[in-house]
N, C-alpha and C positions, 0 to 999 in steps of 0.2 A: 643455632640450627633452626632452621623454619623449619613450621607443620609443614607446608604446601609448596610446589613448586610455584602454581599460581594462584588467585584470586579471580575468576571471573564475577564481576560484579555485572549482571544483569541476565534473566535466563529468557531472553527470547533468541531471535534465531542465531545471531554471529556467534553470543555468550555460550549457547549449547553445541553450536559444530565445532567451537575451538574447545571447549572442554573436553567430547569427543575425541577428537583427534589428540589431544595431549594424553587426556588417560591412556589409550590406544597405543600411545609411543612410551608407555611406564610412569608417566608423568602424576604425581600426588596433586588433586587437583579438588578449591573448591567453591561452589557456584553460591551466591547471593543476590537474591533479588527482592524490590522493597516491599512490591506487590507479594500475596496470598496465592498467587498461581504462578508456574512455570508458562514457557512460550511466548512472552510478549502482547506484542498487539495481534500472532498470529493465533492466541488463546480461543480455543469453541468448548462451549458450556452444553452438556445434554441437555435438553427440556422434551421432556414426551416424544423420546425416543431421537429428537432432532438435533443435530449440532450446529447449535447457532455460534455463529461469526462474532462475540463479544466487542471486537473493537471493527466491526466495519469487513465489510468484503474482503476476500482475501482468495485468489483463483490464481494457483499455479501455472509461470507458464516459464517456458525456456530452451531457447537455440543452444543452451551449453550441454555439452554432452557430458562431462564428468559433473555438473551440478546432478542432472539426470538420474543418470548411476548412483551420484550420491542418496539423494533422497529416497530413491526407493529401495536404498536399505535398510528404510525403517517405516516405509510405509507403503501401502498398494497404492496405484491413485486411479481414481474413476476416469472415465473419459466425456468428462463437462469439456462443453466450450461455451464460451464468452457469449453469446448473445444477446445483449440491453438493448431495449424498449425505453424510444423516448414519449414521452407524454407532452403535449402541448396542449392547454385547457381542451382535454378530452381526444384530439388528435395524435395517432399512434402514427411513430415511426422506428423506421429500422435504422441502430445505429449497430456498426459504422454505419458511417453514410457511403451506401450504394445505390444500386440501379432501383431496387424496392423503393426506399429516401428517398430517389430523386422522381419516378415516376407518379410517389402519391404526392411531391412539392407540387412539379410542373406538366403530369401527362406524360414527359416525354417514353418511350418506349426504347430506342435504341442508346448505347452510350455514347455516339457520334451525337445525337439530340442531347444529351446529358452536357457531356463536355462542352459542345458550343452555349449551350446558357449557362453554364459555370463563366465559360470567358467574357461573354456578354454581359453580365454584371459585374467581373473583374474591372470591364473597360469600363464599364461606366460610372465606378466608384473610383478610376484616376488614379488605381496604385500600380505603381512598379517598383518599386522597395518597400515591402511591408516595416512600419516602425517599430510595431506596436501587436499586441493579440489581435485587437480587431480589424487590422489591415490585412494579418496575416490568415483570419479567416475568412474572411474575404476574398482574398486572393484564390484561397485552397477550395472553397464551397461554394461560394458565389453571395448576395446578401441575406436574400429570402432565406437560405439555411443558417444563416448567423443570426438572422433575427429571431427565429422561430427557436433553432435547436441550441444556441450555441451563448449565445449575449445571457438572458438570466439566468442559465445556470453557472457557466464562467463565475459571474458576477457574486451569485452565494457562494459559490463555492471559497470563493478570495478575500470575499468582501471590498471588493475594489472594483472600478469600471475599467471594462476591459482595453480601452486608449490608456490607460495608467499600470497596465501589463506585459511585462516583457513578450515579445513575439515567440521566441523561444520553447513556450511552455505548450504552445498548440501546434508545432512545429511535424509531432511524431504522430500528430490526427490518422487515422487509418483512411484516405477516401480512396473507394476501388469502382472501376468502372464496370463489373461484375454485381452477379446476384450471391458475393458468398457474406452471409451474416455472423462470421465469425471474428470479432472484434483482434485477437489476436494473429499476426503472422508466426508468432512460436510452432516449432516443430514439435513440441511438446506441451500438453496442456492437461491439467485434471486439478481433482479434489483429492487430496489422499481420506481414502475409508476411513470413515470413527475418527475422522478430526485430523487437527493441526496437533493438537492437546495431545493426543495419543504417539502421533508420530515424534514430539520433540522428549515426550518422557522415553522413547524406545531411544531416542541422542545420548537422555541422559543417565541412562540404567546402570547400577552400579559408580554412580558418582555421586559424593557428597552434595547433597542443597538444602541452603536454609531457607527461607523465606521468610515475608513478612520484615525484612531486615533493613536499614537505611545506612547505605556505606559511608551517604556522606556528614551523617551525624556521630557518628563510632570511626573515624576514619584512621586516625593514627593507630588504633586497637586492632583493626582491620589489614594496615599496611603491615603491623609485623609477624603478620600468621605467613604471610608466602614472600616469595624471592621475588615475584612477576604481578603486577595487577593488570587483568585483560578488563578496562573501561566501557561500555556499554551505554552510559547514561549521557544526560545532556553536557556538549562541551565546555558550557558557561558556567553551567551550576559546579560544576567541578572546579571551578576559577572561582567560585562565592560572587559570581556576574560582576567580579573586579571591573570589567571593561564596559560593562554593560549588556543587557540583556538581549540574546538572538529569537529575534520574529517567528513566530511558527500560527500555523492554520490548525486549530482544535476541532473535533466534531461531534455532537453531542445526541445518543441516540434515547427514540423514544420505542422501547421493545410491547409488542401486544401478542399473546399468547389467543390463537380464536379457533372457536369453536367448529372448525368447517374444514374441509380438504385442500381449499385452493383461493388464495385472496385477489393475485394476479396473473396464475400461469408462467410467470416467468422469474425469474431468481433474483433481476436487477432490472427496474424500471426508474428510469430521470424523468424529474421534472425539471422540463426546460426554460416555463415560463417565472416568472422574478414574480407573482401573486402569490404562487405556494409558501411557501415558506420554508418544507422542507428542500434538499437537492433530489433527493432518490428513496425509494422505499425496495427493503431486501424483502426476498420470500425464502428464508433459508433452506427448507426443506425440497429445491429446486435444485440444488448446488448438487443434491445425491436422488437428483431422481422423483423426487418425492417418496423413499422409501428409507426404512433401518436397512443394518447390515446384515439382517438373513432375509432382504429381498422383501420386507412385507410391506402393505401401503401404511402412511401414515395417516389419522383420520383429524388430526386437528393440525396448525399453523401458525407459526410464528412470522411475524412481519416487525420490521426495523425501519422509524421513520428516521433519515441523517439529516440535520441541521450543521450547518458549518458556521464557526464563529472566530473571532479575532483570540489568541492565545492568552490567557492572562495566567500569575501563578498559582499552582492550584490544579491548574486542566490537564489533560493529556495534549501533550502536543504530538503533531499528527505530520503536517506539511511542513517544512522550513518553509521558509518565503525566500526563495531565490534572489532579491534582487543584489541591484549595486551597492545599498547602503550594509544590506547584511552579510554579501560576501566580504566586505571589506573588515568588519567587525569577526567575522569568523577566520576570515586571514593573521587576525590578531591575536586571538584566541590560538590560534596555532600554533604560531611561534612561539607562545609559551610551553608548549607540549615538549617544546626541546630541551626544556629544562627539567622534565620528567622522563630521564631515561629509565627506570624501571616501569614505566606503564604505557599500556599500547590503547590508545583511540580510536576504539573502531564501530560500524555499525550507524544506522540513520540519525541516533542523537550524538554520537559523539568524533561522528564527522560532520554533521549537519548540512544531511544529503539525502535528495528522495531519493530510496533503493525501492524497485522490484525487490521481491525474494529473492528473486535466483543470483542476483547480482551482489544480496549482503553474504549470502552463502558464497558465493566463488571466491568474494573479498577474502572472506575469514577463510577457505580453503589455502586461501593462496598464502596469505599470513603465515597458516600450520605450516605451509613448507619453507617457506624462509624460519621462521622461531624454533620450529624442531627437529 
């Protein structure tokens, strides 16, 4: 007889909606994760009153109406929208790129002006099948915004030059021939109140969690407490990187706690140019307004410098690196899966797949209804 019906092994986001939804259906259910906190990389830490973003930016958005529903039955969410500031050695602009972007690029004033000098450096960089990222920005921006906004930061971001990046990855670029500076098209957008932290312990209320635990050092000990192991962690590591090791983009931040109200006015600014070093600095106390939850102002500020680096073990990995050589490697990895009929792969490391939220949440919703 097992303790548990299942084992979720990882408490960020997929691990905590599918424990949810099992306890929910009667299911004895219990959560482990290796890290010291619940939530993932969606984890925010108080600091003077602020909740800072621990693993990097993190702003709710989504066209699914039952993600929606779902989420805020555990949490309020403000009404943040997206709007990042790009920095070019002291040159501000407005991403996305719109009519703001385009008239402090070029003067132009109308989007009939806008759009014609987008086409006119199209034609005259000679693409008509983008191969590559920088053909494909190119095509979509024109040069001058590839150079300026688009090339060094790509570039940290990946650590690769952007002709040796799949076109793909800038393919979902927002450019509108409008003045709206809301980065996102979602119909629904916010911060939920008092954190991601808050909202994912209201997921996991009344369910068993251990933490600080490593499943896959105690693994045999681990498989016979439950009937089910819901998987969470990297696809490879769970394989002991039999096949070899899958690629990922890690980012490494430098947090400063300051003395003052306001460092940049806005929650996310890029740095576009390849001299910085970092890619972006957060102002987290932006994401809520600049205030706590009964409304007051905050009087000092936290800022987050991100640096992007190549994954080694050890890091947090962050990005998969989509290409050919690692889909193929992760296609392999897969097919081993099917020799693991008691355990389910789900979730950005152990499908090894950039998820939105709202898309690891609908995953794992969808899952609860076929498993239970």
């Amino acid at each position: 007889m097992k303790k548990y019906d299942y084992l979720v092994v990882g408490a960020g986001l997929y691990g905590a909606v599918f424990a949810h939804e099992a306890k929910a259906a009667g299911k004895r259910v219990l959560v482990i994760d290796k890290r010291d906190t619940i939530a993932g990389n969606v984890y925010t830490e108080k600091i003077e009153g602020i909740n800072v973003h621990k693993y990097g930016a993190h702003i709710f958005h989504t066209n699914n109406q039952e993600v929606w529903n779902f989420v805020n039955r555990f949490a309020t969410f403000n009404r943040f929208t997206n709007s990042p500031v790009a920095n070019y050695h002291g040159e501000l602009y407005s991403l996305p790129f719109n009519m703001y972007t385009f008239n402090k690029m070029w003067g132009v004033v109308t989007p009939e002006e806008a759009a014609a000098k987008i086409e006119e450096q199209r034609k005259a960089a000679g693409i008509t099948e983008p191969k590559n990222l920088e053909e494909q920005a190119i095509s979509l921006v024109g040069t001058d915004i590839y150079e300026k906004l688009i090339r060094g930061y790509t570039q940290k971001q990946w650590g690769r030059p952007c002709r040796e990046l799949p076109a793909f990855i800038i393919r979902r670029l927002p450019v509108r021939l409008t003045f709206d500076n809301n980065y996102f098209n979602a119909l629904y957008q916010g911060i939920p109140v008092g954190g991601y932290t808050k909202m994912v312990e209201n997921m996991l209320e009344g369910i068993e969690v251990e933490l600080g635990v490593d499943y896959l050092s105690d693994k045999q000990r681990f498989d016979e407490l439950a009937k089910k192991v819901i998987y969470t962690g990297p696809i490879d590591a769970y394989f002991g990187y039999s096949l070899g090791t899958l690629e990922y983009r890690s980012v490494r931040f430098e947090n400063e706690l300051l003395d003052k109200p306001n460092f940049q006015g806005n929650a996310a600014v890029n740095y576009t140019d390849s001299d910085t070093p970092w890619t972006r600095i957060i102002e987290h106390k932006w994401f809520e307004f600049g205030r706590d939850e009964e409304g007051n102002e905050l009087p000092k500020t936290v800022i987050s410098k991100e640096y992007s680096s190549e994954w080694k073990p050890g890091d947090e990995p962050y990005y998969p690196v989509n290409d050919e050589k690692n889909g193929e490697l992760y296609a392999r990895y897969k097919k081993l899966t099917e020799s693991e009929s008691n355990v389910k792969f789900g979730g950005r490391l152990g499908e090894y797949k950039y998820y939105d939220m709202d898309a690891v949440i609908a995953s794992a919703l969808a899952y609860c209804k076929e498993e239970l």
